[in-house]
N, C-alpha and C positions, 0 to 999 in steps of 0.2 A: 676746453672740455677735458677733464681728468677722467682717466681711468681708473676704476678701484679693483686693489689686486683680487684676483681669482682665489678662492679658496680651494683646494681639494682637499679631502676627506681621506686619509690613508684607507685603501685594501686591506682587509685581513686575509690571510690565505686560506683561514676557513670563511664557509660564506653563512650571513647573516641566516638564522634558523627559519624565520620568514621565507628566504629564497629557494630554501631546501625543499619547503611543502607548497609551494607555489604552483606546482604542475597538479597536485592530487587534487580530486574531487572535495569539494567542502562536504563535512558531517552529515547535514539536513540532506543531503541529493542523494546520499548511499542508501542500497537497497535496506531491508532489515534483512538481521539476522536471525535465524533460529537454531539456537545449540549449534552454531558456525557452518551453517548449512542456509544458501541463500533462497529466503522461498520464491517461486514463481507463481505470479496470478498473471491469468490472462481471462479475457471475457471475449465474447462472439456473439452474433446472433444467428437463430439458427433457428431453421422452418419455425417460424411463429414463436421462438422461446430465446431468452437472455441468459447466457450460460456463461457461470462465473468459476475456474477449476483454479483449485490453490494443492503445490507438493507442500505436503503434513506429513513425509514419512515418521511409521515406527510411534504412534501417538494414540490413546486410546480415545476416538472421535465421543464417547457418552460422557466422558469427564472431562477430556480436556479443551474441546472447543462448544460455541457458544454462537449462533448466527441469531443477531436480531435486525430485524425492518421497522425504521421509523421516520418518517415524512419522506419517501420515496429513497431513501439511504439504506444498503444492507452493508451491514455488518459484519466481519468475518474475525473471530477472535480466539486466538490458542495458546497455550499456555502448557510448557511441558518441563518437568522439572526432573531428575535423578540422582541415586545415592550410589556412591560403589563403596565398598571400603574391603581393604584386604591389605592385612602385615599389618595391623593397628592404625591403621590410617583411612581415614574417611574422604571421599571428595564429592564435592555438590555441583551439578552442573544445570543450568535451567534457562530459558528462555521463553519469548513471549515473540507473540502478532498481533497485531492488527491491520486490518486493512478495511478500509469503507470506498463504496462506490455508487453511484449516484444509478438507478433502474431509468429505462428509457422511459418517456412516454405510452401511458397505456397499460405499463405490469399490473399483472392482477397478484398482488400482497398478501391477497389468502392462499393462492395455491402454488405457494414458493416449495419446492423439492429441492432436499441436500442426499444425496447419496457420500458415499466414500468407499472407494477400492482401491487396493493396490497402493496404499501412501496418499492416491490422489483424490481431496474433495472436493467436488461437482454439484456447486447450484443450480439450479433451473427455476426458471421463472417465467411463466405464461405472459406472451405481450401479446395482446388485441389489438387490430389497426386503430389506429388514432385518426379522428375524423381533424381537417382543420381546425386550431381554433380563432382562423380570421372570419372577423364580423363586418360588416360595412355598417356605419354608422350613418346615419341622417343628416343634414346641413340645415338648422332652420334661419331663415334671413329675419334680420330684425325690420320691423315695418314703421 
């Protein structure tokens, strides 16, 4: 039985670009950004309501965001965009959100309430107890 010589591959003393990003988080898993400000949503339930708060600071909530509900999905969508310009020079700054979250069982869809204060917007959504929806079913024997 022959052995066949080993190959090694030289080291570079810089390391492959692959190895360098190997430790960060991939693309898709990062939070979003808005205008380099990371938003936070969290949601809760709370005495009988489904409360959805997103930080939006500094955004004017009548034009720039947008909450729609469809097939038990709400919605939360912003969009803010800015001009500076001074010394002859103009700069464009703007970013976007979205986020969707699925309502528990039971939200009542017509009486969703968005507030906004303070930078922060606050969904509320009426949830009703959910009755089971286990059935028992009949067994019939064939004769």
């Amino acid at each position: 039985m022959s052995k066949l010589p080993v190959q090694h591959r030289p080291r570079s003393f810089w390391p492959d670009l692959t190895e360098l990003f190997a430790g960060l988080p991939a693309w898709p898993s990062m939070h979003p950004v808005f205008d380099n400000h990371i938003i936070r949503v969290e949601d809760e339930m709370t005495e009988g309501n489904y409360q959805v708060r997103a930080e939006l600071p500094g955004i004017d909530v009548e034009k720039d965001v947008d909450i729609t509900v469809r097939d038990g999905v709400l919605t939360i969508k912003a969009e803010r965009s800015e001009k500076k310009e001074s010394n002859g020079r103009s700069e464009f700054s703007y970013g976007s959100f979205v986020r969707s979250v699925t309502l528990p069982p039971g939200a009542d869809e017509d009486s969703i309430k968005a507030a906004y204060d303070k930078g922060i917007l606050t969904v509320t959504v009426p949830v009703s107890e959910v009755k089971p929806a286990e059935k028992h079913v009949t067994i019939e024997s064939a004769k």
